[in-house]
VOKEVO-71021 format. One record per residue (C-alpha): residue in three letters; x, y, z. Coordinates in steps of 0.2 Angstrom, whole numbers, padded with zeros to 4 digits, always signed. Layout:
! residues N
ALAXYZ ...
END
This chain:
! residues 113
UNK+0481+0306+0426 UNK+0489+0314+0444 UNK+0493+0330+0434 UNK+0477+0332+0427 UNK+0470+0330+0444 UNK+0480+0343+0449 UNK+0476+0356+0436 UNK+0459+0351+0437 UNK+0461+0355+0455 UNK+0470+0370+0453 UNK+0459+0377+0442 UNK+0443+0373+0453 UNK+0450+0382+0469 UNK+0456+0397+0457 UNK+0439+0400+0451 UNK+0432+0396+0470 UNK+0446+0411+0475 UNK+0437+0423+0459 UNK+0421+0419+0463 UNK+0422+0422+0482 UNK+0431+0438+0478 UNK+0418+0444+0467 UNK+0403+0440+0478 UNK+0415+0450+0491 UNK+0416+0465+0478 UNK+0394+0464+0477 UNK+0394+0463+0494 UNK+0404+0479+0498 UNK+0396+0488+0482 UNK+0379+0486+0490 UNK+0386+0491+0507 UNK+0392+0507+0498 UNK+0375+0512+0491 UNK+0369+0508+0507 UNK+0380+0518+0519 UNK+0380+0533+0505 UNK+0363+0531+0505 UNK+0360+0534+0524 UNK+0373+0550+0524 UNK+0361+0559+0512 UNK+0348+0556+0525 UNK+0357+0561+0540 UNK+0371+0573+0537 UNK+0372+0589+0539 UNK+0374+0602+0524 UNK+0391+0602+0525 UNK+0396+0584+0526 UNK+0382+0577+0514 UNK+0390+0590+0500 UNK+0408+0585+0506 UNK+0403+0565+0502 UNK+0391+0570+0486 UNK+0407+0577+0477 UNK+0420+0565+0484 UNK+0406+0550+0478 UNK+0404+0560+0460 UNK+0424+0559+0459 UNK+0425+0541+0465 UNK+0412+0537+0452 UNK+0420+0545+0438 UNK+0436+0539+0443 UNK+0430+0521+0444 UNK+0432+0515+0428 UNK+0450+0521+0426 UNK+0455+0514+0441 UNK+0448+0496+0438 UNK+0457+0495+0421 UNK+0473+0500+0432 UNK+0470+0486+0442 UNK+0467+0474+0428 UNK+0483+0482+0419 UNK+0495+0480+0433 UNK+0496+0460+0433 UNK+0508+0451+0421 UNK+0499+0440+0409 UNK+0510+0427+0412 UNK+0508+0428+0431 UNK+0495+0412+0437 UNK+0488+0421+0447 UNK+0483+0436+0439 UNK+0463+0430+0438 UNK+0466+0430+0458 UNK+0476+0444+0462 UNK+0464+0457+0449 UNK+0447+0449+0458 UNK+0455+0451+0475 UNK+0461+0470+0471 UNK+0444+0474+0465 UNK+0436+0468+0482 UNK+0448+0478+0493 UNK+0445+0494+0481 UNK+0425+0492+0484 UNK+0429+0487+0504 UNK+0441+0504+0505 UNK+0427+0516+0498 UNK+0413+0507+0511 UNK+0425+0509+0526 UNK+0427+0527+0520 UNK+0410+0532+0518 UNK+0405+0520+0536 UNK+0419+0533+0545 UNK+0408+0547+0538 UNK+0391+0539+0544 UNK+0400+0535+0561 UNK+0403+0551+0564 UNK+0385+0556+0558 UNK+0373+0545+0569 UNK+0389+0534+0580 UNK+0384+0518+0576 UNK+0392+0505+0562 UNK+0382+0501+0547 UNK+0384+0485+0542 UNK+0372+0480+0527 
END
């Protein structure tokens, strides 16, 4: 009975881990529109073309790197489900710090949201 209760419990702060992760990811995905959003509206010529191929690339790109993500756990590794959701998050978190440098530099303020 103990070690039931502690898989259960495993199992329940794993999939609390995941989930958090993932509302992280939406979180950074929306900040990304958001910020990318606000460049086209503000940047000059020159930078809102720079950001409009480097977003076209990242976009493309996307797809090919989540599935490196997903591919570079072991199956057999217990944490894989973890380590995949919290990878994804900091991929989505790296492009939104990327593109809120840019708008920095734009307008000088921080855009959070």
């Amino acid at each position: 009975l103990h070690t039931a209760y502690r898989r259960q419990r495993q199992m329940c702060i794993r999939d609390s881990m995941i989930t958090a992760c993932n509302t992280a990811s939406d979180s950074w995905k929306e900040q990304i529109d958001s910020v990318y959003t606000q460049i086209l509206e503000y940047g000059d010529d020159k930078t809102v073309e720079t950001v409009k191929e480097e977003q076209s690339h990242w976009v493309n790109e996307q797809s090919t790197a989540l599935q490196d993500i997903r591919d570079s756990v072991s199956e057999n590794d217990p944490l894989a489900a973890i380590t995949v959701a919290e990878s994804i998050m900091v991929y989505y978190r790296t492009r939104a710090i990327d593109l809120c440098a840019v708008l920095y530099d734009i307008n000088g303020t921080l855009a959070f949201g």
